[in-house]
N, C-alpha and C positions, 0 to 999 in steps of 0.2 A: 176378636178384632179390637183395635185401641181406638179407645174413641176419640175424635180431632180434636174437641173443645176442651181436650185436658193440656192440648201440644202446644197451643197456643200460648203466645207470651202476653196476653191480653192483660189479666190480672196484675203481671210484673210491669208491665207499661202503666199501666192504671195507677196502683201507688207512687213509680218513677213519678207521673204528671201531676198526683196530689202533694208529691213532697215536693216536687219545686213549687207549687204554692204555698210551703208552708215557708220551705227556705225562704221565696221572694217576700211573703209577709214581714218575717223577720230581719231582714239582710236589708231592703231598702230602704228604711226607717235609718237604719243605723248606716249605711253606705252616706243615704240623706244629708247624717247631722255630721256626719265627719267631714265631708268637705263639697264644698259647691259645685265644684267643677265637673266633679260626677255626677253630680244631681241633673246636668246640662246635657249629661251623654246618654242618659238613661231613658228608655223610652217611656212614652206617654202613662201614667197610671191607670189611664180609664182602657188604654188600648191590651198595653197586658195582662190587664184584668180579665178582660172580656178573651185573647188569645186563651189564656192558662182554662180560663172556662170552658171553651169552646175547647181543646186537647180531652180537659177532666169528662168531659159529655161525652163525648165521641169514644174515646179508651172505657168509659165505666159502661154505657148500652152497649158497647160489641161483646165486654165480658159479661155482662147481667146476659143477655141474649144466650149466649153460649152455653155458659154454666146451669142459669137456671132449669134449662131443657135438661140438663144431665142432675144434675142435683135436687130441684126442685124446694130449698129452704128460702122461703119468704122473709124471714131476719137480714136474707141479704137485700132484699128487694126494697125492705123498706130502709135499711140502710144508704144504699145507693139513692133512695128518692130523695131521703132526710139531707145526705150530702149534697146532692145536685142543686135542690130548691136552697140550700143556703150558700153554695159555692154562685148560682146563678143571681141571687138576692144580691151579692156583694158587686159582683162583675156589673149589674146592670141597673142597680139599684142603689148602689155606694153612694152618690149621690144625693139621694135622698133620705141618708142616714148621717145622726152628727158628725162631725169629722172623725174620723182617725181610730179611733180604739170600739166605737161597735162595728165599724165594717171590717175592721182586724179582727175581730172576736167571732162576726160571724163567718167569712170566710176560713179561719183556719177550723172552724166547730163543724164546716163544710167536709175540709180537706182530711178532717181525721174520720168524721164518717165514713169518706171515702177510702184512705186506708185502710179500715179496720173492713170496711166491705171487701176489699178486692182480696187482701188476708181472708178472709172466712170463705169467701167462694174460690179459691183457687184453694184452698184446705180441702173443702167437699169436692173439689173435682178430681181433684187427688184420691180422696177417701175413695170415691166412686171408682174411678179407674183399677187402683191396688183393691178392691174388694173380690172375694172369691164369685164367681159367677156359678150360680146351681143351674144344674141341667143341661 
């Protein structure tokens, strides 16, 4: 029998939602300084901060959930934690960090946690699946 938490697109949603955070790190800075008018059409910082957070949560515990019942590697667990607590620092917490380039540093140090997590457990869920099954 195939097991369902490998069919799932959890994992590939997962990184999808940390790369548009990493894109949106990068791309609104510079969208910003090119011209103002965009800057006017573009929604709230603190709101898509906190959306893009609120996507990376939601897509990273339904794949952590999943996978780890089939794989069971804690490297991804604490991966996912380390991303979360820094993607959720930036979203909620920006704020209260100096302007601009630590809450840029820490969300993307979030975002690649999390890619590299949702990479490693969709590898092992994989592995797990394609493995010979004895008995």
């Amino acid at each position: 029998m195939i097991n369902r938490a490998s069919q799932l697109p959890v994992d590939q949603l997962g990184m999808l939602a940390s790369s548009l955070c990493v894109v949106h790190c990068i791309a609104t800075p510079l969208l910003i300084s090119w011209s103002s008018v965009l800057a006017r059409a573009m929604p709230g910082e603190e709101s898509t901060h906190r959306l893009l957070a609120l996507a990376v949560a939601v897509f990273g515990a339904s794949a952590l959930a999943r996978g780890y019942r089939v794989h069971r590697h804690k490297r991804v667990v604490g991966l996912m934690a380390a991303g979360l607590a820094c993607i959720v620092a930036g979203a909620f917490g920006g704020e209260r960090l100096p302007p601009m380039l630590p809450e840029l540093a820490v969300t993307l140090a979030g975002s690649a946690c999390m890619i590299v997590a949702h990479r490693i457990n969709h590898s092992s869920c994989r592995a797990c699946r394609d493995a010979p099954r004895s008995g």
